[in-house]
C-alpha positions in Angstrom: -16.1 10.8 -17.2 -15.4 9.9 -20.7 -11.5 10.1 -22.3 -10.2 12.2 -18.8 -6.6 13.8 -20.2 -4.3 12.2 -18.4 -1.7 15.7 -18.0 0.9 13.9 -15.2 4.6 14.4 -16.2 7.2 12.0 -15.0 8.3 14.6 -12.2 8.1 18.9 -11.9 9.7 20.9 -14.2 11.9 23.2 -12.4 10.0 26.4 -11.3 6.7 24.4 -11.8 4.4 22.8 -8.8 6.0 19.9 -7.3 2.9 18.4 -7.8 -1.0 18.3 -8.8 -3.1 17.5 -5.6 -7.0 17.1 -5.5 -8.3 17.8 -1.4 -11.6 16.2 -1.3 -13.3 16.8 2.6 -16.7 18.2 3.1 -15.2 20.2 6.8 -13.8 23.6 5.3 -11.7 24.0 8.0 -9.9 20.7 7.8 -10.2 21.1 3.9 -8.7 25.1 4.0 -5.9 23.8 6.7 -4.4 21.0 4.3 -4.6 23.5 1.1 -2.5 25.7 3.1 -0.3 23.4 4.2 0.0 21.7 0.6 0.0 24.9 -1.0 3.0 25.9 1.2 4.7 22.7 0.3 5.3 23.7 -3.5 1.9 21.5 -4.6 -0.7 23.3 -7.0 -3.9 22.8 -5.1 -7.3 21.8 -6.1 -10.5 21.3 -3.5 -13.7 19.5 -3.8 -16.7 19.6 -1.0 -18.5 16.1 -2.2 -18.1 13.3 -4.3 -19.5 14.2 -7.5 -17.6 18.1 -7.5 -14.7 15.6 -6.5 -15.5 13.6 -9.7 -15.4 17.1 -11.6 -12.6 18.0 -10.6 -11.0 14.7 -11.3 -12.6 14.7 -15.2 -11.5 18.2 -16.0 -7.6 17.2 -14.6 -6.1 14.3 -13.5 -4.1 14.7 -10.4 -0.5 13.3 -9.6 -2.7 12.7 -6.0 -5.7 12.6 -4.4 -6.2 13.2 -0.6 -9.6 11.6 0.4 -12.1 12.1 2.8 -13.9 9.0 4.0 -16.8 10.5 4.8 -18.4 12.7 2.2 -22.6 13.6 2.1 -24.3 11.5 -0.4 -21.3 9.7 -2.5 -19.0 8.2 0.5 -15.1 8.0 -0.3 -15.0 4.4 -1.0 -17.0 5.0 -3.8 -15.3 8.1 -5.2 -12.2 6.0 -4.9 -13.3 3.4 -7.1 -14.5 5.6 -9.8 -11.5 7.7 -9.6 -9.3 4.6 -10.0 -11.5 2.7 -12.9 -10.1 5.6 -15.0 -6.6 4.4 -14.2 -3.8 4.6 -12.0 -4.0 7.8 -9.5 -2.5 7.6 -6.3 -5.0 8.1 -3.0 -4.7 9.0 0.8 -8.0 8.5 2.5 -8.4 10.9 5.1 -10.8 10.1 7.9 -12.2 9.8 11.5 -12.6 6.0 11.4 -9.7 4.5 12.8 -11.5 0.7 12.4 -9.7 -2.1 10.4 -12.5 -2.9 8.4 -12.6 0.3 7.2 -8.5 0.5 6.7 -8.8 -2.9 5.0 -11.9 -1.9 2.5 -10.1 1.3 2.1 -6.8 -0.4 0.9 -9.2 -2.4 -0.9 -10.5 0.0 -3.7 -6.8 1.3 -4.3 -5.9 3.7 -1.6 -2.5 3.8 -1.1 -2.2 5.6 2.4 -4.7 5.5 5.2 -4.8 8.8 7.8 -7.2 9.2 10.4 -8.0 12.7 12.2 -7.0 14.1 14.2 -3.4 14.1 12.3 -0.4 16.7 11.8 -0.9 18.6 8.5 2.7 18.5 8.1 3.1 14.4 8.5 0.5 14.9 5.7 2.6 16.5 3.3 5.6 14.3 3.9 3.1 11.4 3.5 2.4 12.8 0.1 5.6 13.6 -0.3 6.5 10.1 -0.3 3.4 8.7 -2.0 4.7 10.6 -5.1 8.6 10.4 -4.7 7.7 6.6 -4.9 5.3 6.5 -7.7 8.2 8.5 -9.4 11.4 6.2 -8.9 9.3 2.6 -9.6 8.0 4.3 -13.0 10.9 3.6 -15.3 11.7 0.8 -16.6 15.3 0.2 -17.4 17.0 -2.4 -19.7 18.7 -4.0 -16.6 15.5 -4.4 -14.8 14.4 -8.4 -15.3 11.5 -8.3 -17.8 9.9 -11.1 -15.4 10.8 -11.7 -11.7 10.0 -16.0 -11.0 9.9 -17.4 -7.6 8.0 -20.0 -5.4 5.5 -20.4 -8.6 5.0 -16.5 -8.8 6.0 -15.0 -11.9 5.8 -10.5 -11.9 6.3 -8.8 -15.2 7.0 -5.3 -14.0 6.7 -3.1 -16.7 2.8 -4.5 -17.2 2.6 -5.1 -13.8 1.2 -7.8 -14.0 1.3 -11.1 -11.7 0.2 -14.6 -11.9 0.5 -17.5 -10.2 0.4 -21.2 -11.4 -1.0 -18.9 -14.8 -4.1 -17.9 -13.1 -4.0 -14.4 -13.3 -3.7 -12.2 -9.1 -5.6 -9.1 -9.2 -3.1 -6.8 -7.1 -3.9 -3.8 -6.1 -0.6 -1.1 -6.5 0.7 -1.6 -3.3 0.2 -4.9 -3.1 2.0 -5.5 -6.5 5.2 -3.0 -5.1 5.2 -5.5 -1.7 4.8 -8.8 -3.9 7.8 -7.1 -6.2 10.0 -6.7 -3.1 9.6 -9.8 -1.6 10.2 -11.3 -4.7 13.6 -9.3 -5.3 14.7 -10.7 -1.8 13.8 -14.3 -1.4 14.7 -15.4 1.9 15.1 -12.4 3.7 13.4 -11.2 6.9 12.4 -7.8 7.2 10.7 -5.6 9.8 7.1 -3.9 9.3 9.4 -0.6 9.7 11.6 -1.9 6.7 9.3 -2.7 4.4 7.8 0.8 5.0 10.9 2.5 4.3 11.6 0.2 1.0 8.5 0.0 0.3 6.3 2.7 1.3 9.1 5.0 0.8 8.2 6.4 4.5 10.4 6.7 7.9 7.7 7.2 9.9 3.7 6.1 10.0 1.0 2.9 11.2 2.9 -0.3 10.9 -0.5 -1.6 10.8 -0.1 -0.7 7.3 2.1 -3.3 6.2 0.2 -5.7 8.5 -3.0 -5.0 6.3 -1.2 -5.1 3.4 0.7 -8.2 4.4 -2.2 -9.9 5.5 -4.3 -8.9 1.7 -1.7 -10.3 -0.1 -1.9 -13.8 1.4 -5.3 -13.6 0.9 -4.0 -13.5 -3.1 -1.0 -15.8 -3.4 -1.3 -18.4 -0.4 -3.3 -21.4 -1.0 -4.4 -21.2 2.5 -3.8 -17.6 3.8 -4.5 -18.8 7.4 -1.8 -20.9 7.2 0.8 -19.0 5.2 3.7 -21.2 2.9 4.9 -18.3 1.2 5.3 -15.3 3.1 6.2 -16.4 6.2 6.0 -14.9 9.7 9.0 -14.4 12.1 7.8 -14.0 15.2 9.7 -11.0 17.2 11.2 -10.0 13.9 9.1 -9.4 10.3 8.2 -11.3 7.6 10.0 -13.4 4.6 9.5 -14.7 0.9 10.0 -18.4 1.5 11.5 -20.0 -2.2 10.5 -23.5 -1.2 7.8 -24.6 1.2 9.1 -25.7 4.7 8.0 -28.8 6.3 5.9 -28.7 8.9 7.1 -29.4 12.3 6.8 -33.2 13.5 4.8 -33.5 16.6 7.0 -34.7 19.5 7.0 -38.3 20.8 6.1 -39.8 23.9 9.2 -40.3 24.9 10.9 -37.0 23.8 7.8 -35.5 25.6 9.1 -37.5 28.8 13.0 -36.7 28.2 11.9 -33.1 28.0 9.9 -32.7 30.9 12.5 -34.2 32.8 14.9 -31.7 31.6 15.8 -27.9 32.5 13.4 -25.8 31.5 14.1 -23.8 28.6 12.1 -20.4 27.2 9.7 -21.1 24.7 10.7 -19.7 20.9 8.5 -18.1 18.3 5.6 -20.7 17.6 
C-alpha cells in the first residue's frame, strides 16, 4: 500500500457524488442494504467482503469515508482500521454487533470516528455519514482569523498541524479527540451537555451519548495528570462537563463542630458530589 493517491476534494462538485464511500461487511445482505441506501443518498459506492479486498479497495482509491465492519474473516476491523489510517487521515464508522465498551473504546482507539452497532436504521446511517463528512468539511480550512495556537490550563493546540502538547511533551490525539480538546479549549469555563458537544462537536442531533462519555473519558486519560481524579475537564454532575482554566481547590473536610451544627440542623438535599 505504497504512495495511495490521495483523490479527496474539499467538497462535491455540483452534479458529482456527494461523496466517495468504501462499505466493508462480510454479510451481503447488510453490505447490499447500505449500498442501496448510500447509493440513494447521492454517495458513489464502493464494497469490500474482507479485510485485505478492503485494503485493495482502499490502495486503488482513497475514500472521503469508510463504513467498517467489526467483524470481518481472517483480518478483523480493528486491524483494517489501523492500516487504513497509517496512510493518513480517512474518516471511519465501525459497524458491528458488539455493543461492549471495550470494544467501543478500542474501536475509538485506532481512529474510528463513529461507532454503530446492528441492528441499526440504514437511514440514521446515512445521516451519520452525512455528518461525519459535513464536519470533516467545515473544520478543514484554515482561515487568517483562526488563532494560529489556542493556550489554556498549560495546553497549547496548533490547529492547522493539529497538533497538541502539554507542558511540551507532545499528546498523541486521536481526530476526535483533538476536535473535543479544540472545543473545550475555545470555551473555557463553560458547561456543556453530552448532547451539546455532540451537536458542536460531532456535528450530530441525534446518536449514543456514550460517545462523548468515551471520548471524554480517553481524553483525560491524555491531558489529566490523574485521569481518575480529573483537574481539567471537570464533571458537573446532573449537567455536562467544563474546561477548567485554573485548578480548583479541593473541598476542605468539615469540622467537628460544623459536623455537630449540621446535624442539628434541617436537613437539606445533598448536591452533586
Amino acid at each position: 500500500m505504497e504512495n495511495i493517491p490521495d483523490t479527496r476534494g474539499s467538497g462535491p462538485a455540483p452534479g458529482a457524488p456527494r461523496g466517495h464511500v468504501l462499505v466493508v461487511d462480510d454479510d451481503p445482505t447488510v453490505a447490499e442494504v447500505v449500498v442501496g441506501y448510500l447509493d440513494r443518498a447521492g454517495y458513489d459506492v464502493r464494497r469490500a467482503g474482507d479485510g485485505p479486498a478492503a485494503l485493495e479497495c482502499f490502495s486503488e482509491r482513497r475514500p472521503d469515508l469508510v463504513v467498517l465492519d467489526l467483524m470481518l474473516p481472517g483480518m478483523d476491523g480493528f486491524e483494517v482500521c489501523r492500516r487504513m489510517r497509517a496512510h493518513g487521515r480517512v474518516p471511519v464508522i465501525m459497524l458491528t454487533a458488539r455493543g461492549d465498551e471495550d470494544d467501543r473504546i478500542l474501536g475509538l482507539e485506532t481512529g474510528a470516528d463513529d461507532y454503530v452497532t446492528k441492528p441499526f436504521s440504514p437511514r440514521e446511517l446515512v445521516l451519520r455519514v452525512d455528518a461525519v463528512l459535513r464536519r470533516g468539511r467545515e473544520a478543514a480550512p484554515v482561515t487568517d482569523a483562526a488563532p494560529a495556537v489556542w493556550e489554556c490550563a498549560g495546553l497549547r493546540l496548533e490547529p492547522a498541524a493539529r497538533r497538541a502538547t502539554r507542558g511540551g511533551r507532545e499528546l498523541s490525539l486521536t481526530l476526535r479527540e483533538f476536535d473535543l480538546l479544540a472545543f473545550f479549549l475555545r470555551h473555557p469555563g463553560r458547561v456543556f451537555t453530552r448532547e451539546e458537544l455532540m451537536r458542536e462537536v460531532w456535528g450530530w442531533d441525534f446518536g449514543d451519548l456514550s460517545t462523548v462519555t468515551v471520548h471524554v473519558r480517553r481524553l483525560r486519560g491524555k491531558v489529566e495528570a490523574d485521569p481518575a481524579r480529573p483537574q481539567l475537564i471537570r464533571t458537573v454532575w446532573g449537567v455536562g462537563y467544563r474546561l477548567t482554566p485554573e485548578p480548583e481547590p479541593e473541598p476542605e473536610p468539615a469540622s467537628p463542630s460544623a459536623s455537630v451544627r449540621t446535624q442539628a440542623g434541617p436537613t437539606t438535599a445533598a448536591g452533586p458530589s
